[in-house]
C-alpha positions as CSV (number, residue, x, y, z in Angstrom):
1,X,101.0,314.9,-17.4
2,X,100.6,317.8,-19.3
3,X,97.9,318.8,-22.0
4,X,98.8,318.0,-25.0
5,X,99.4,313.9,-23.9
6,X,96.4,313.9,-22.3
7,X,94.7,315.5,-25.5
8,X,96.6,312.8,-27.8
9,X,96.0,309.8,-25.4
10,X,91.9,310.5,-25.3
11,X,92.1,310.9,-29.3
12,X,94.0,307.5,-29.7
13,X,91.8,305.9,-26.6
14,X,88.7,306.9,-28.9
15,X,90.2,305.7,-32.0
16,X,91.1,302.1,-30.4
17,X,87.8,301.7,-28.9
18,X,85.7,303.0,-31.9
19,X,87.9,300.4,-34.0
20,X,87.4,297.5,-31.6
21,X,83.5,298.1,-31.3
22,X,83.5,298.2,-35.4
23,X,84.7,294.7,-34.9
24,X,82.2,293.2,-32.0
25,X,79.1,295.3,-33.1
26,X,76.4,293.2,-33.8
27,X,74.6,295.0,-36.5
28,X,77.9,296.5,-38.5
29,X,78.8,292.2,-38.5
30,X,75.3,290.6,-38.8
31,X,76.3,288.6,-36.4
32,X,74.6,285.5,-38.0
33,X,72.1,286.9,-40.0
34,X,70.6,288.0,-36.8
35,X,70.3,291.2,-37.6
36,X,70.6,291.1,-41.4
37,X,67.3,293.0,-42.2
38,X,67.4,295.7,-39.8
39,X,68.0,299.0,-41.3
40,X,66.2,297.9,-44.9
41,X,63.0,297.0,-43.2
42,X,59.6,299.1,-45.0
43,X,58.5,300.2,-42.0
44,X,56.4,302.6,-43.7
45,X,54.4,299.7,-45.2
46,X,54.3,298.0,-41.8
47,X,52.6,301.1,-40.5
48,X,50.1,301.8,-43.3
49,X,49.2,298.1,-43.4
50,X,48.1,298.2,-39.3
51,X,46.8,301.5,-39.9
52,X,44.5,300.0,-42.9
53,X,43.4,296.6,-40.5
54,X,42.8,298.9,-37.1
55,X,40.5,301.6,-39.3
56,X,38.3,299.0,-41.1
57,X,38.6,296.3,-37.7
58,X,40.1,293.4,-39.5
59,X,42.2,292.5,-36.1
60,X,40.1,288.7,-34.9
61,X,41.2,290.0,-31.5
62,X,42.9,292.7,-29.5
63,X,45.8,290.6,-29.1
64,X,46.5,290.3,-32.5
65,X,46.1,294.1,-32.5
66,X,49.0,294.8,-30.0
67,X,51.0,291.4,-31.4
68,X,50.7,293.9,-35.0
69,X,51.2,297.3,-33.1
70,X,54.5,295.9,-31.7
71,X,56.1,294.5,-34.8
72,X,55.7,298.1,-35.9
73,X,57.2,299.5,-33.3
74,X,60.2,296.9,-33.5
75,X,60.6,297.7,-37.0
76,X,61.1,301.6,-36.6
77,X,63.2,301.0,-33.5
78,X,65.3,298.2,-35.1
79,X,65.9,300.6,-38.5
80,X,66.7,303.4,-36.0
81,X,69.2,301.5,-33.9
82,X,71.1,300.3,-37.1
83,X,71.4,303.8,-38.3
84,X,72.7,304.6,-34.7
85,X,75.4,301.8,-34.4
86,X,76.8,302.5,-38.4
87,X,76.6,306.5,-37.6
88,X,78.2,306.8,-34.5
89,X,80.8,304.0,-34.7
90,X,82.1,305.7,-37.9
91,X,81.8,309.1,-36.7
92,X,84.0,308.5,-33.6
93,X,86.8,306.2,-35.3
94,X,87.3,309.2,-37.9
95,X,87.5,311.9,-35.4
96,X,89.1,309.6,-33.4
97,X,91.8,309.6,-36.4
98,X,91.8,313.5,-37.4
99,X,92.4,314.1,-33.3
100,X,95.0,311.6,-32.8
101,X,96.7,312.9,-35.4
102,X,96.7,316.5,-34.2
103,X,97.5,315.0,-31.0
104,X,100.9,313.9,-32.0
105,X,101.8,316.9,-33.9
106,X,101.2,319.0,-31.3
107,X,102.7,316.5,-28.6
108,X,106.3,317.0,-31.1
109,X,105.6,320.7,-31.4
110,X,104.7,320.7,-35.1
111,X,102.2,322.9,-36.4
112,X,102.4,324.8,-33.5
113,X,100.7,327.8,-35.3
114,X,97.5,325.6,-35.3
115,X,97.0,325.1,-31.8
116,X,94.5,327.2,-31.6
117,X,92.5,325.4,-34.3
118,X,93.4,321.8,-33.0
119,X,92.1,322.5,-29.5
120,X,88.7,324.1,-30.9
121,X,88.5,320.7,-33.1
122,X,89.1,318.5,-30.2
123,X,86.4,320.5,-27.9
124,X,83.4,320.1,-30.6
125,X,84.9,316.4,-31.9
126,X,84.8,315.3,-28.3
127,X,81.9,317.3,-27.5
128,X,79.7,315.3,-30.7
129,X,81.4,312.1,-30.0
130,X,80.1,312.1,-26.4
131,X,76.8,313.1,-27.4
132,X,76.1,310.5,-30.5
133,X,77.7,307.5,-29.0
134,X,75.5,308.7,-25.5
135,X,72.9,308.2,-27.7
136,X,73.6,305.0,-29.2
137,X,74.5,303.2,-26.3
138,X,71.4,304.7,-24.4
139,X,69.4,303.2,-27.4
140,X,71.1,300.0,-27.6
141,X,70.9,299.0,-24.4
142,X,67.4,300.0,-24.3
143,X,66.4,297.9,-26.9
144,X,68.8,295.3,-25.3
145,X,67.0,295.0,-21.8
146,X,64.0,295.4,-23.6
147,X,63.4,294.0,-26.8
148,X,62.0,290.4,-27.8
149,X,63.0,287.8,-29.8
150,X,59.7,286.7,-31.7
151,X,60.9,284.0,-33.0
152,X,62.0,282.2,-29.4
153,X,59.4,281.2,-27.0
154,X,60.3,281.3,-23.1
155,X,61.9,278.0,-21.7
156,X,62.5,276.7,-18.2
157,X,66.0,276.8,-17.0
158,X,66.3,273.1,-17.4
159,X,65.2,274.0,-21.0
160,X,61.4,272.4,-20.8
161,X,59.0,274.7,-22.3
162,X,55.9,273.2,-19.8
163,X,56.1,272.4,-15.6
164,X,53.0,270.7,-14.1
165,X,51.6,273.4,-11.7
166,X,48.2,273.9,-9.9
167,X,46.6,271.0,-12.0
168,X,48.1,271.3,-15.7
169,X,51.1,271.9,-17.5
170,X,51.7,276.0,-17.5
171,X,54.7,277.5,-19.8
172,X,57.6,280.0,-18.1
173,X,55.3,282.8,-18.0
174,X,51.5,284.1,-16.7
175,X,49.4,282.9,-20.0
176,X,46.5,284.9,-18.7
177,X,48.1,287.7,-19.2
178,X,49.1,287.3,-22.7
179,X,46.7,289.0,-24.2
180,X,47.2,291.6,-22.1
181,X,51.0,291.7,-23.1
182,X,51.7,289.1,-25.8
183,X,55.7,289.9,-25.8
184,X,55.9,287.9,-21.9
185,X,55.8,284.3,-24.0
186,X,59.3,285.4,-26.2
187,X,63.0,286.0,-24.8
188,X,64.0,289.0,-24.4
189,X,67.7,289.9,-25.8
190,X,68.9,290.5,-22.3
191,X,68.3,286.6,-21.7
192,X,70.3,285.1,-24.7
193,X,73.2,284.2,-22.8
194,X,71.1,281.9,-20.5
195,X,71.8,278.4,-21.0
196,X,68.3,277.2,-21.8
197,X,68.9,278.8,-24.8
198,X,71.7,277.7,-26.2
199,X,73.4,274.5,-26.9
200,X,74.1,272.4,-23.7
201,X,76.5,269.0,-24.3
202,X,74.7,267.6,-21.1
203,X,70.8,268.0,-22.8
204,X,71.8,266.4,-25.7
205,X,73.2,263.6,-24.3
206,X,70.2,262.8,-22.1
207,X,68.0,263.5,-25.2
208,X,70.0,260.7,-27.2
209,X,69.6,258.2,-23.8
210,X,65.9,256.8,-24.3
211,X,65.9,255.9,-20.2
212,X,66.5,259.6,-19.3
213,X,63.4,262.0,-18.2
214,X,64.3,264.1,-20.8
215,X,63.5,261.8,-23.5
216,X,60.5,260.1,-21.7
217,X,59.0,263.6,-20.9
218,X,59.3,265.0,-24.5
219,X,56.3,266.0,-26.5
220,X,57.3,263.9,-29.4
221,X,57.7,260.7,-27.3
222,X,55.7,260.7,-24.4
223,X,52.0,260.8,-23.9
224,X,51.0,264.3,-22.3
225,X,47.6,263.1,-22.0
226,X,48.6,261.4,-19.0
227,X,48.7,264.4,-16.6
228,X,51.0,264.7,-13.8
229,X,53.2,261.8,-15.1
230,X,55.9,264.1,-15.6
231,X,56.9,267.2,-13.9
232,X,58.2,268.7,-17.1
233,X,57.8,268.3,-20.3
234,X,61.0,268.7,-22.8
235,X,60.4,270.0,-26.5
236,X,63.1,267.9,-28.3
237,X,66.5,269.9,-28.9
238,X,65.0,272.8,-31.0
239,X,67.4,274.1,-33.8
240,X,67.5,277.6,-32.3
241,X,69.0,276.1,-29.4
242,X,71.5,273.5,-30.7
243,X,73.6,276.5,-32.2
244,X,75.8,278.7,-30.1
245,X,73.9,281.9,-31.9
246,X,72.0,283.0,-29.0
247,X,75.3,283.5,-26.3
248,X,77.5,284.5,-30.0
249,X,74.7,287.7,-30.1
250,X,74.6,288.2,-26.3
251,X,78.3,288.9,-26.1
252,X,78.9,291.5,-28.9
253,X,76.0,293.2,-28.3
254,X,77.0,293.5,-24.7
255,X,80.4,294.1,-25.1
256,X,80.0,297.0,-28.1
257,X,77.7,298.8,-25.1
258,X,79.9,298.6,-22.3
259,X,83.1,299.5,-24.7
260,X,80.7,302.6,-26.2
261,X,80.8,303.5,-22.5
262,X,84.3,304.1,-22.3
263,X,84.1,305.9,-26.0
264,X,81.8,308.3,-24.2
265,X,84.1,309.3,-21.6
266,X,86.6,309.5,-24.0
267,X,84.8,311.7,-25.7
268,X,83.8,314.0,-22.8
269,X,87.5,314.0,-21.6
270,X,88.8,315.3,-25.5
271,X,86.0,318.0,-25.5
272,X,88.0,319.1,-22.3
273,X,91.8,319.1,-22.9
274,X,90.4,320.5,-26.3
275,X,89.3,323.4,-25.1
276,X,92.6,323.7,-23.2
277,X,94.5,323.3,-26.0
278,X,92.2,326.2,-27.4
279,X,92.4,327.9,-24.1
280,X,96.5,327.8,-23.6
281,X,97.3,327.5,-27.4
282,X,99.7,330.8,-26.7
283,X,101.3,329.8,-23.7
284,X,104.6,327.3,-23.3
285,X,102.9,325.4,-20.8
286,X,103.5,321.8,-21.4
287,X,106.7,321.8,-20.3
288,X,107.8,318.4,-22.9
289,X,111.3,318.6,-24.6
290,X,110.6,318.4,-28.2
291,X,112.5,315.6,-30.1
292,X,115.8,317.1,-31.6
């Protein structure tokens, strides 16, 4: 295969893939409102406002001082990681365009005079598209395997939110160590595929059945005073949960990472045939019969 169908099949590789990850990226779709504020977030004001509190010690306790200290953190890294996903996704679909398009005039042998110029394109267009989607996908997977969701607590896998353990009812997580690290009592994004947090046919029908252990054990119908009485203790079907958003975020936001991947190595593998192009511009090399 020579060169120049190589250098043409990269370009239009990156173009596809930067076009299908325009349509799955999470932030560029909002999937759901889920991400609707990030990138317009005063984060600026967030910081001042915790700088203000921690100089004149108007935290009530350290753990509100971290719970503060994080959501500031969150907002620059959410801001930064919209700016990321809009930046590179656009960058690499229109030099995914411009390269495909010298691809397949040099693959026909027109513009043959421009080789040269076409090839140094394709090395520094592949070069930046490896290096800014690198960077995305590095941040967005970060922030993926990383990140909370504030607004959803931890749950069991059977989706109760308390077990009876050594004497009382303890949640999905070490609550001594809250304070220490107040983000182990959220989900992170990594887990929102996990059934427990989303809709499950199966829990709501138990729910509805007013024999089941689900309903029994639930905090708005059973008396948790009596301790022991149930090994788990349900917290009705929360609205979070009876929507398919959780799993609907997991899979675009995993899928525009693992597809950014493959841009990447796109990416890399233009920057090379480019510079061969630029390299062999002057030579007959290629060996393809042009169409008469």
């Amino acid at each position: 295969m020579n060169n120049k169908l190589l250098f043409l099949c990269l370009a239009f590789a990156v173009l596809i893939l930067s076009a299908v990850t325009i349509c799955v990226a999470p932030i560029i779709n909002t999937a759901d409102n889920f991400f609707g504020n990030w990138g317009t977030q005063n984060c600026q004001q967030k910081k001042d406002e915790y700088d203000y509190n921690e100089k004149n010690n108007r935290f009530s306790s350290e753990g509100d001082k971290k719970v503060d200290k994080r959501k500031v953190d969150e907002c620059f890294s959410q801001n930064a990681m919209h700016d990321l996903e809009y930046t590179s996704l656009i960058m690499d679909i229109v030099f995914g365009f411009i390269c495909t398009t010298l691809g397949f005039l040099h693959y026909f042998d027109v513009g043959k005079s421009i080789e040269k110029i076409s090839g140094l394109i394709g090395l520094l267009t592949g070069a930046i598209i490896a290096i800014i989607t690198c960077i995305y996908v590095g941040y967005s997977a970060s922030l993926f395997n990383n990140g909370v969701v504030r607004n959803l607590a931890k749950l069991y896998p059977n989706k109760a939110y308390l077990k009876w353990k050594d004497g009382k009812y303890r949640r999905d997580y070490d609550e001594d160590k809250v304070n220490d690290d107040p983000d182990i009592a959220f989900v992170k994004y990594r887990d929102l595929g996990k059934k427990q947090y989303n809709y499950n046919s199966e829990y709501y029908k138990l729910y509805q059945d007013h024999n089941s252990e689900i309903y029994t054990c639930n905090s708005y119908t059973s008396l948790t005073s009596q301790k022991g009485s149930c090994e788990y203790i349900w917290n009705g079907p929360p609205s979070y949960t009876s929507s398919i958003t959780p799993k609907y975020i997991y899979d675009r936001w995993l899928t525009s990472i693992i597809i950014s991947v493959f841009i990447v190595a796109c990416g890399l593998g233009l920057a090379v045939f480019g510079f061969l192009l630029f390299k062999n511009s002057g030579s007959s090399s290629s060996g393809h019969v042009p169409v008469k």
